[in-house]
Every structure is written in structure tokens, then in C-alpha cells.
N, C-alpha and C positions, 0 to 999 in steps of 0.2 A: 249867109255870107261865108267865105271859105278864106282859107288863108288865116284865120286868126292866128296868135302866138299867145302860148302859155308858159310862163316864166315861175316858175317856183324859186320862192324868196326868202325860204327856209320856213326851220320850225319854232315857232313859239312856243314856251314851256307855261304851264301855270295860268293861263286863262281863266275868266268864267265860261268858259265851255271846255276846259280842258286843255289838252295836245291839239294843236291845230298849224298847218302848212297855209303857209299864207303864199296865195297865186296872185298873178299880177296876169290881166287877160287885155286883148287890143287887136286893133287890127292895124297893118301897114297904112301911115299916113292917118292916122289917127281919128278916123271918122265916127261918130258917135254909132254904138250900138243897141240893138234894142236887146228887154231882159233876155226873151227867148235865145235870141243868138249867142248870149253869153253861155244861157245854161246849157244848149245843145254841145260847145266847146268843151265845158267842164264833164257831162255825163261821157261822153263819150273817152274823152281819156280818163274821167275816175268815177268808172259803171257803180250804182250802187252805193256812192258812198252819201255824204250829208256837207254842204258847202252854206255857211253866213255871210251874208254882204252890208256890212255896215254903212250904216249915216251918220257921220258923225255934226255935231252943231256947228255952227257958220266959225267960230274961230277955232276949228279942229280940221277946218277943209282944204284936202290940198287940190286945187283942181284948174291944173295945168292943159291936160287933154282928157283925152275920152280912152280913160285908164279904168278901168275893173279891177278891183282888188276881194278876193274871195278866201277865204278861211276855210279851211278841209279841217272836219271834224275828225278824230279816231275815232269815237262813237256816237251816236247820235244823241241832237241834243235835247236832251229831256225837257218836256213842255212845250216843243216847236212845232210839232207835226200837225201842222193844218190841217190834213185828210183826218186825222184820230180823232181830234176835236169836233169835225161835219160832224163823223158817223156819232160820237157822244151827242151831241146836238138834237138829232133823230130819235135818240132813244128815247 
């Protein structure tokens, strides 16, 4: 899908994961997206970096439309990385 829009919604201080830019991601007219579409959005304007997408519990949910909210780490966050975990896995 093209056209999405990504909204940076400022920085949060003090996190359990740190420094993190919270994005706000969507398409015009608000039609649901799937994950891949989101993450294609996100790498491409921030190549390289590490983004969390929260769930939060049924009375923590705001869910208006088909809004994406993602968290840009400043560094990665320790104990996430799926791929490290496979390959320890294997070993």
C-alpha cells in the first residue's frame, strides 16, 4: 500500500526501553493494515533502526480506527531480537 502517513508524536523520556519517538502510522481513510505494511513504512524512513508496537489490555485500548502506534528505540532493545534467540536455539 502507498500513500501511508507517518506522524511523529514526540519523544518519550524514561521508558522501560529507554529514549523512544513515538510514530503514529495510517493510511488515508483509515483502512486497516496489515503488519508487513506498517513495517515496510517504518524501515524505509528509519533504515536500521529497532521500533515496539504495543498491546495494551482491554481497558488501556484506544481503538478508534486503524491507527499504528510504534515506538523508535535509540538503541536496541535488549532481550528482543528474535533472530539471536533462533540462532542460540540451534546452538
Amino acid at each position: 500500500m502507498t500513500n501511508l502517513v507517518i506522524t511523529e508524536r514526540g519523544t518519550r523520556e524514561n521508558t522501560s526501553l529507554g529514549r523512544v519517538l513515538q510514530l503514529k502510522i495510517f493510511a488515508p481513510g483509515y483502512p486497516p493494515l496489515s503488519w508487513h505494511e506498517v513495517w515496510e513504512a517504518f524501515a524505509e524512513k528509519y533504515p536500521g533502526r529497532w521500533a515496539v508496537q504495543c498491546f495494551p489490555p482491554a481497558s488501556e485500548l484506544v481503538d478508534g480506527k486503524a491507527v499504528y502506534h510504534l515506538f523508535v528505540c535509540e538503541t536496541p532493545p535488549y532481550g528482543l531480537n528474535v533472530k539471536s534467540m533462533a540462532d542460540m536455539d540451534k546452538g
